[in-house]
C-alpha positions as a LaTeX table, in Angstrom:
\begin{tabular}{lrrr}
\hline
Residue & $x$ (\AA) & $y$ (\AA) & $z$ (\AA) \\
\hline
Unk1 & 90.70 & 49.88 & $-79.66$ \\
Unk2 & 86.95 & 49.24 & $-80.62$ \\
Unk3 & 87.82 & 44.96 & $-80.19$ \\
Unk4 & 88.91 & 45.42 & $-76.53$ \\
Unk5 & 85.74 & 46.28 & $-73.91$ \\
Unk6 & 83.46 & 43.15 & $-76.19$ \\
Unk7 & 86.24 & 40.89 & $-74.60$ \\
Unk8 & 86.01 & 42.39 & $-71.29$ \\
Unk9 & 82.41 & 41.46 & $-71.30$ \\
Unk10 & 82.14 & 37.96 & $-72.37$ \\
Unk11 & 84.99 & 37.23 & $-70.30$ \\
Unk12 & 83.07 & 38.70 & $-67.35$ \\
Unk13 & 79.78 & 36.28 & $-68.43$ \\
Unk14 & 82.56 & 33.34 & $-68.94$ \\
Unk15 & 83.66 & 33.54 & $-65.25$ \\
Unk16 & 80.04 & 34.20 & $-63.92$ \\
Unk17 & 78.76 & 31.14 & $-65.79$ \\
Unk18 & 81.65 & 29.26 & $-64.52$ \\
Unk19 & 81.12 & 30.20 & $-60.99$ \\
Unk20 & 77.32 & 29.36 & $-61.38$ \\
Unk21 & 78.10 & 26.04 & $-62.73$ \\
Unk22 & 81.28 & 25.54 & $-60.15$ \\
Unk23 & 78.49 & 25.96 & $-57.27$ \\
Unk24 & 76.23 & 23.79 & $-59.08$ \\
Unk25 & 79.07 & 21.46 & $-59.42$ \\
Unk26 & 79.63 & 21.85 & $-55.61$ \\
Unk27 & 76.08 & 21.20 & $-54.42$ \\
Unk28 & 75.84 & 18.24 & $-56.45$ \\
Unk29 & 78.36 & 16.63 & $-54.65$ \\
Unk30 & 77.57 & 17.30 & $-51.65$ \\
Unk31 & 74.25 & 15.88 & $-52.54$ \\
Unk32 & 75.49 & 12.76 & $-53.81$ \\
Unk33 & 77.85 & 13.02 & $-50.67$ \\
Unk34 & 75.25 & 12.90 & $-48.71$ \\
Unk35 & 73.16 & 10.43 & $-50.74$ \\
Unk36 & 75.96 & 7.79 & $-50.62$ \\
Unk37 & 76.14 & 8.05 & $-46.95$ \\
Unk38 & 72.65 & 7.30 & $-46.54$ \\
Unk39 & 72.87 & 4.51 & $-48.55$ \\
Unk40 & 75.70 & 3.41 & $-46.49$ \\
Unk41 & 73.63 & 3.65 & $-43.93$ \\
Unk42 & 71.24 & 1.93 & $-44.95$ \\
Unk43 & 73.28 & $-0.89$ & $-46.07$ \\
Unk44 & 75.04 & $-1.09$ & $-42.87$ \\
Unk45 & 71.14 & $-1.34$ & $-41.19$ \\
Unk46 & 70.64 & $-4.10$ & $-44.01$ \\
Unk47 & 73.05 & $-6.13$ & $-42.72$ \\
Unk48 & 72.55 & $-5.91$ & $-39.48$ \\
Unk49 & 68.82 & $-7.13$ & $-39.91$ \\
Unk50 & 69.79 & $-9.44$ & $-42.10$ \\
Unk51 & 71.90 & $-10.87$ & $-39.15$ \\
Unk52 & 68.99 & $-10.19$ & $-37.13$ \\
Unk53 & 66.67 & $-12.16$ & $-39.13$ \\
Unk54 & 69.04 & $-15.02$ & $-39.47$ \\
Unk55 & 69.55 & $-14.89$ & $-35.64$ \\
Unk56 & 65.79 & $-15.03$ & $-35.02$ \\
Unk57 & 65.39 & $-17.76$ & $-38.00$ \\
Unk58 & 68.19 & $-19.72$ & $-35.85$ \\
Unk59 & 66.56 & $-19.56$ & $-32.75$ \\
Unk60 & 62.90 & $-20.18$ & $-34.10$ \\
Unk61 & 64.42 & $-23.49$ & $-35.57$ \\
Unk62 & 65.99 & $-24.19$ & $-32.48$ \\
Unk63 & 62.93 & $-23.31$ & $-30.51$ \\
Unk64 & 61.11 & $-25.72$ & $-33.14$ \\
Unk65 & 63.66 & $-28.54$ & $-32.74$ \\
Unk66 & 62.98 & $-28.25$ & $-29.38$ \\
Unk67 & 58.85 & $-27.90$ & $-29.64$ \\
Unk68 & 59.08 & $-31.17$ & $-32.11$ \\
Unk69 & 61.25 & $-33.26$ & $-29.03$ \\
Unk70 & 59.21 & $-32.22$ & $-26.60$ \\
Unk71 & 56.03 & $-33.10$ & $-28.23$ \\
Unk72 & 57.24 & $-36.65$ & $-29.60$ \\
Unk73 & 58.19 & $-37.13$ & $-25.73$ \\
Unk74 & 55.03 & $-36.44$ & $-24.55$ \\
Unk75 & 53.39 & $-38.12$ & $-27.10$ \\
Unk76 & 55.39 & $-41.33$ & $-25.92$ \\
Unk77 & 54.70 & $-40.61$ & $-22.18$ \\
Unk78 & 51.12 & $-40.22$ & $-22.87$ \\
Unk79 & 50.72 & $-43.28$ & $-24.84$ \\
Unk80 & 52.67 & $-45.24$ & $-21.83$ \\
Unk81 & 50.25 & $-43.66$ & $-19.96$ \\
Unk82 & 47.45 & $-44.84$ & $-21.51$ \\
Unk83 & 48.69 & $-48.48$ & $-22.45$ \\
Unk84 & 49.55 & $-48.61$ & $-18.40$ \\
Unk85 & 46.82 & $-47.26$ & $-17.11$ \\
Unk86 & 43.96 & $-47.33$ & $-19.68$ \\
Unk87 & 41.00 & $-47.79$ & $-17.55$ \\
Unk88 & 41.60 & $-45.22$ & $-15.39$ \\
Unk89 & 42.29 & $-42.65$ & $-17.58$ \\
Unk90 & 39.11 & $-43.62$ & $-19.66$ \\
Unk91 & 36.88 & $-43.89$ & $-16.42$ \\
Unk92 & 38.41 & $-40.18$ & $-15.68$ \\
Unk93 & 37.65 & $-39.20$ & $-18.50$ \\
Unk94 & 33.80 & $-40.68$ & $-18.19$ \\
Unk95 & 33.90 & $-39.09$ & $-14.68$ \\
Unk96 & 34.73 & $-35.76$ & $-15.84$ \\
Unk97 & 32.04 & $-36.07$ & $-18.24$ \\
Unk98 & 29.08 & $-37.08$ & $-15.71$ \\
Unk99 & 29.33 & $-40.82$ & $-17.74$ \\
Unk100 & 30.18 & $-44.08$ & $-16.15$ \\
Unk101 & 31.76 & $-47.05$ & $-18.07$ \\
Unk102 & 29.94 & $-50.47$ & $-18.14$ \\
Unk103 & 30.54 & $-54.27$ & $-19.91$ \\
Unk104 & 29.19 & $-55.50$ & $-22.86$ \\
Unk105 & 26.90 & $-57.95$ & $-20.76$ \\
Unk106 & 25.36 & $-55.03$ & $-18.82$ \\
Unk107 & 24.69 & $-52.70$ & $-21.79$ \\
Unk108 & 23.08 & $-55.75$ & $-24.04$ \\
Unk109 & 20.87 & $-56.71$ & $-20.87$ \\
Unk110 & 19.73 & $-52.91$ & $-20.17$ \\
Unk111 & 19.00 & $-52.70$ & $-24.01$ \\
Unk112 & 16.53 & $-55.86$ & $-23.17$ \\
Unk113 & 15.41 & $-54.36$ & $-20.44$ \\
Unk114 & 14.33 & $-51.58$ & $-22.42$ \\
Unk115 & 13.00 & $-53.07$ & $-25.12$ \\
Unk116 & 10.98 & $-55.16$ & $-23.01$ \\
Unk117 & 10.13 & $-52.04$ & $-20.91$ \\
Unk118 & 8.76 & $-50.55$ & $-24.46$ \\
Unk119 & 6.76 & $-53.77$ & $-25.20$ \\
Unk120 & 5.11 & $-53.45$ & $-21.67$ \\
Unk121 & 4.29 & $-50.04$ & $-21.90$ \\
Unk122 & 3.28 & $-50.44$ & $-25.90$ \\
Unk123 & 0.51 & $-53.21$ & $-24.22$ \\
Unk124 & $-1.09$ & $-51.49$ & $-21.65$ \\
Unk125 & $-1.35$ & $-48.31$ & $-23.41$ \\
Unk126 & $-2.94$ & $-50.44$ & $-25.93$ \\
Unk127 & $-5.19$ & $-51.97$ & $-23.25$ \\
Unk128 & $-6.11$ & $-48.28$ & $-21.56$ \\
Unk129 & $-6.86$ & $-47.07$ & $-25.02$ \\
Unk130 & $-9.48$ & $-49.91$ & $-25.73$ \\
Unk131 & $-10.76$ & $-49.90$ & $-22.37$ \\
Unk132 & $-11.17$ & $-45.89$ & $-22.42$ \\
Unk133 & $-12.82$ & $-46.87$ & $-25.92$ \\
Unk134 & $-15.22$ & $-49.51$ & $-25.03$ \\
Unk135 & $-16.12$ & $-47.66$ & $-21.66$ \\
Unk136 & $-17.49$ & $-44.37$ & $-23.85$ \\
Unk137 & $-18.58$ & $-46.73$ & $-26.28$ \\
Unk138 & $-20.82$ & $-48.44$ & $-23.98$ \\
Unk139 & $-22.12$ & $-45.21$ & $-21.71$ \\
Unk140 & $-22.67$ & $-43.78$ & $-25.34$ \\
Unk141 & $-24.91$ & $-46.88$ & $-26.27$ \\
Unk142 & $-26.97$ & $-46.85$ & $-22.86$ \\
Unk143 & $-27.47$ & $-42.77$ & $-22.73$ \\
Unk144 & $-28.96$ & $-43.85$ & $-26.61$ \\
Unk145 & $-30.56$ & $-46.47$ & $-24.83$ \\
Unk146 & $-32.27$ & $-44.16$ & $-22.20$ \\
Unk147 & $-33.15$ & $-41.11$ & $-24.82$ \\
Unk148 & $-35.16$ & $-43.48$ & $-26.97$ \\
Unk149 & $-36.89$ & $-45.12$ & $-23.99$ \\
Unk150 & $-37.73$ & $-41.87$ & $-22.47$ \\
Unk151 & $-38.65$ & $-40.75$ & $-26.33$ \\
Unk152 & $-40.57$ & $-43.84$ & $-26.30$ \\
Unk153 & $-42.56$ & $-43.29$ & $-22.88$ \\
Unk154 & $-42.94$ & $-39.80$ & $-24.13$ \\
Unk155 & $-44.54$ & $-40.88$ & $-27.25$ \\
Unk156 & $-46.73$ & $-43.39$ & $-25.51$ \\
Unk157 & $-48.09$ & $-40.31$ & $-23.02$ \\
Unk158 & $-48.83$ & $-38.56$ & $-25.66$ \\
Unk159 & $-50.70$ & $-41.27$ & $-27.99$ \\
Unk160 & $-52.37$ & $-41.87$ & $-24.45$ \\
Unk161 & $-53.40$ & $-37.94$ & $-24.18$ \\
Unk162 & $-54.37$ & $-37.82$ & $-27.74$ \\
Unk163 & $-56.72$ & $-41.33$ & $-27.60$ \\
Unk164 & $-58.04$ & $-39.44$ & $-24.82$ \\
Unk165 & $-58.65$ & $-36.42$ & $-26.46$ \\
Unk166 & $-59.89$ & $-38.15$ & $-29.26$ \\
Unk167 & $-62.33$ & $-40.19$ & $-26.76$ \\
Unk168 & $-63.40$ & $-36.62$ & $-25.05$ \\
Unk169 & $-63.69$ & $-35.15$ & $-29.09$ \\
Unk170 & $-65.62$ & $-38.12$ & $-29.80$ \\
Unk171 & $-67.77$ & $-37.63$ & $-27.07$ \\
Unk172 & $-68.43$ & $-34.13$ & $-27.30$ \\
Unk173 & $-69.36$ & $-34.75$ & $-30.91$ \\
Unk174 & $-72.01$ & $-37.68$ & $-29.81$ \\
Unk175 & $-73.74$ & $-34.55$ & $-27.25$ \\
Unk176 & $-73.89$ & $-32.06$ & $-29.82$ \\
Unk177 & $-75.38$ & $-34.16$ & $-31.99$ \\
Unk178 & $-77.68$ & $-35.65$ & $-29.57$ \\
Unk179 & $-78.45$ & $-32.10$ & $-28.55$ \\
Unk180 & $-79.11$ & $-31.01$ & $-32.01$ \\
Unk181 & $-81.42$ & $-33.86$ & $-32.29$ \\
Unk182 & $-82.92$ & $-32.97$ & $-29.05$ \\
Unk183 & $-83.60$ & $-29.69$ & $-30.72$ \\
Unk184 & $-84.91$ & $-31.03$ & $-33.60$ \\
Unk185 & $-87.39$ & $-32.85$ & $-32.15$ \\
Unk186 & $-89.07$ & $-30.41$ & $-29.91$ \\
Unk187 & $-88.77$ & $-27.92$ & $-32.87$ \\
Unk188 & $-90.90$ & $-30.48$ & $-34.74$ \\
Unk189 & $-93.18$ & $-31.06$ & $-31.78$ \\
Unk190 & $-93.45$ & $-27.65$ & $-31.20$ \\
Unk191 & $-94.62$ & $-27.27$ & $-34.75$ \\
Unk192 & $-97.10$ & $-29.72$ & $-34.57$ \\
Unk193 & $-98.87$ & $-28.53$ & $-31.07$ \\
Unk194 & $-98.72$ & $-25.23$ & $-33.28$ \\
Unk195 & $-100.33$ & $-26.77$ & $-36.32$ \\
Unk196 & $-102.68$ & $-28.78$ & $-33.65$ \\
Unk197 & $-104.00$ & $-25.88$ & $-31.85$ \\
Unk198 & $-104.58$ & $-23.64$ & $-34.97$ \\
Unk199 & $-107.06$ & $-27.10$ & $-36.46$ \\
Unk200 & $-108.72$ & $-26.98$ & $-32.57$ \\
Unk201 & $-109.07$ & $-22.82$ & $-32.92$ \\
Unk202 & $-110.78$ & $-23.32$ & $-36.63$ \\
Unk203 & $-113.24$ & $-26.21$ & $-35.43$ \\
Unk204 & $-114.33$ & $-24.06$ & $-32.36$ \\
Unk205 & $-115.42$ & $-20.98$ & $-34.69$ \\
Unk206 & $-116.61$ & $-23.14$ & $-36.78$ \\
Unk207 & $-119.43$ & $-24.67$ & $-34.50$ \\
Unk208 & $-120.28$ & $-21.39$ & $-33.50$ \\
Unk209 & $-121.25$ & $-19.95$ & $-36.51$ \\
Unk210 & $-123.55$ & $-23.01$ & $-37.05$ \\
Unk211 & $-125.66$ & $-21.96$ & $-34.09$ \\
\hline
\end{tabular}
């Protein structure tokens, strides 16, 4: 009797475990259900892009095919074109580029044109430049010219003004010295009229007493 309600119980856990792990059991394939239609899905959208891709790889290799002709045939039309008509096309061209197209005659004779053109203009720049040159050179060497004559009329003015104020020094000297002879001389005269009249004043008393 005791045995009895312990087998009740883990028969009870047995089934509940069961019916956890029969759910578990149930989700997990609907899960993988689930999963493996996705993937079918996405296989199925595999494929079809993979046909997609080889579609679009077919018609880019067509289109290229195609590109490739095309080119090579214009490529042979344009080199008809310019084996036919070669001149025009380049003078066109030249046209379109504000050039124009000459001969091998004209180009070497407008290089000797030029060069000759250079030579010219080399020369008489040459010749402006020395003639500018010797031009300053010369109304340099006369304005020289003119300062020293006018220095040298200017020096002889003043040589001239100083002869003549040596001449008036000179002069001037010769009357001061004459006048300081002049003085001289009548301070000497004057001394002997005063030594003169003092004798005369001495003889006078002198006779006077001897009456």
């Amino acid at each position: 009797m005791a045995g009895k309600p312990t087998t009740k119980r883990a028969t009870a856990t047995t089934e509940l475990v069961l019916g956890q792990a029969a759910q578990q059991i149930t989700k997990a394939v609907s899960e993988l259900s689930s999963a493996t239609a996705t993937i079918n899905k996405l296989v199925a959208q595999s494929e079809e892009l993979t046909l997609l891709v080889a579609n679009k790889e077919a018609s880019i290799s067509e289109l290229s095919t195609q590109y490739s002709e095309k080119e090579r045939q214009l490529n042979v039309e344009l080199d008809l074109s310019f084996k036919a008509n070669t001149e025009n096309v380049v003078n066109e061209y030249l046209k379109s580029t504000g050039k124009v197209s000459i001969s091998n005659i004209e180009l070497t004779t407008l290089r000797k044109d030029l060069e000759e053109s250079r030579a010219n203009v080399a020369k008489e720049t040459e010749k402006a430049v020395s003639d500018a040159t010797s031009a300053v050179k010369s109304n340099f060497e006369n304005a020289i010219k003119l300062l020293q004559s006018e220095n040298k009329a200017v020096a002889a003015q003043n040589e001239a003004k100083l002869g003549s104020l040596e001449s008036q020094n000179k002069f001037l000297e010769d009357q001061v010295t004459k006048l300081y002879k002049q003085l001289d001389s009548e301070r000497e005269a004057g001394t002997e009229r005063a030594k003169a009249g003092s004798v005369g004043s001495i003889n006078v008393g002198d006779s006077s007493r001897n009456k």
